[in-house]
N, C-alpha and C positions, 0 to 999 in steps of 0.2 A: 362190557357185557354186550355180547353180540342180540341185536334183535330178534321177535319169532320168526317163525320161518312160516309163508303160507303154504295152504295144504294144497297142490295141484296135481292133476294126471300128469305122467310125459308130456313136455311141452310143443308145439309145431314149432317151426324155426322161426317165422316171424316172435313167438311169446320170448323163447331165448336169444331172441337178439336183442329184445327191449329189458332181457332180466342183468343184462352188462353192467348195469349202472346198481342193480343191488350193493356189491359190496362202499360205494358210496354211502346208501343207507345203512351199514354196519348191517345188512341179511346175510342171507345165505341158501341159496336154493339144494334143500338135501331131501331124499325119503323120509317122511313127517307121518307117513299114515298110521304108526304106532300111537303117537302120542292124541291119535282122535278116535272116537266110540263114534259110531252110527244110531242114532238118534231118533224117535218122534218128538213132533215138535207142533203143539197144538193149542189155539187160543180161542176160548168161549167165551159167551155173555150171556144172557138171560135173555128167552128172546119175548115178543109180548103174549104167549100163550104159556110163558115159566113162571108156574107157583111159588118155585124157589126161589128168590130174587135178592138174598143176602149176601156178601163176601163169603161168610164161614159158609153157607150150604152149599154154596160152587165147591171151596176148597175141599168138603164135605163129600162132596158126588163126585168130585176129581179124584178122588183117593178111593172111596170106592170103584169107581171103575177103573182103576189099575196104575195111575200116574205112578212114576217114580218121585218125579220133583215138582211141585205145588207154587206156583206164586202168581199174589196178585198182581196186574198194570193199571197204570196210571191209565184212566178210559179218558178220550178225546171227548167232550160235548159235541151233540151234531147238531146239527144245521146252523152252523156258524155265519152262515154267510147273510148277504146285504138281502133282507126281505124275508129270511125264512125263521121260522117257529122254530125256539131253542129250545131243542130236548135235553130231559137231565142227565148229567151221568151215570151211567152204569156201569157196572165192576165186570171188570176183566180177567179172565183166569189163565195163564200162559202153563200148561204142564209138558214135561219131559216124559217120557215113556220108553219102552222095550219099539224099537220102528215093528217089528214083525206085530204088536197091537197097535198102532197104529189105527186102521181102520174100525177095530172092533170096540175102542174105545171111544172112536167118533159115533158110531151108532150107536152107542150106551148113550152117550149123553145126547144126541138131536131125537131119540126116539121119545115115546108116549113112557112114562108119566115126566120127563125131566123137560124135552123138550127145550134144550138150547142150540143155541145160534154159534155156529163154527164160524171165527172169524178168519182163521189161516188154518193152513194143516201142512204141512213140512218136511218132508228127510231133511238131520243135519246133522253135522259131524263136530258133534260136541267134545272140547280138550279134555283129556284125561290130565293134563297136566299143564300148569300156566306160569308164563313169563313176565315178571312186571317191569312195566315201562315205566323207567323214571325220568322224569323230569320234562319239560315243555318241547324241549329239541329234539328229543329219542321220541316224543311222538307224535309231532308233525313231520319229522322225516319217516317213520313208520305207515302214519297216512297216506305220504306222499307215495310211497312206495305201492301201498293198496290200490289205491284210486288209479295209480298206472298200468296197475295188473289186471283191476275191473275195465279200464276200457279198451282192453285190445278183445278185440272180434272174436278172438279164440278160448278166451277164457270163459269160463259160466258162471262159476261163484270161488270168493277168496274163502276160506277157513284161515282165523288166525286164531292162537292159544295167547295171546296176549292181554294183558290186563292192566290198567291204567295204577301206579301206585300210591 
């Protein structure tokens, strides 16, 4: 089973001269932009002027203000570090959206009365359809192959539909 395939623009000649060694990793560099939706992509928390300070009334306010897809993240503790006041955890709400609300569902939730804290906000090109990688080999040559593609100069971001099985 051949690898996914990452989602890129026409490549510069330097990106294709480094994509040679794909078919090593079982890839394949082909027109992919079918199999990806355009995306918002957006993560809040509660910030300290939010009333609502629950999981469910994030999930709650995420869904009324237009999310397609709701899910909590696992929130970092801050001030981790050597001398500083650890604050508690706080809930994290990552929602997927229509990109064209994008912004008007960032100003739903950082306005009066909800008043949350945008931690990212996003375009992204979310798979419509997914490829599972199986087994330890199929996905550290898959990595390998990403991490080549992110550090050449010309690339900006990888899209993969792949999924660990």
């Amino acid at each position: 089973m051949p690898l996914p395939t990452a989602l890129i623009p026409p490549p510069p000649l330097d990106v294709l001269l480094n994509l040679t060694s794909l078919p090593t990793h079982s890839g394949s560099l082909t027109p992919v932009l079918w199999m990806f939706e355009k995306k918002g992509k957006l993560r809040f928390r509660p910030s300290l002027s939010s009333l609502r300070t629950t999981p469910d009334q994030l999930v709650e306010d995420a869904i009324e203000a237009g999310a397609e897809d709701v899910e909590e993240i696992e929130a970092e503790a801050e001030g981790e570090g050597e001398g500083e006041i650890r604050k508690p955890r706080t809930a994290v709400v990552e929602i997927i959206c229509d990109y064209t609300q994008l912004a008007t569902i960032s100003r739903h939730l950082t306005n009066p009365p909800l008043n949350y804290e945008v931690t990212s906000l996003e375009l992204a090109w979310m798979p419509t359809t997914t490829t599972e990688v199986k087994g330890e080999t199929q996905e550290e040559s898959l990595g390998r192959c990403i991490e080549m593609l992110e550090d050449l100069e010309d690339v900006v971001k990888v899209h993969v539909n792949a999924v660990s099985a």
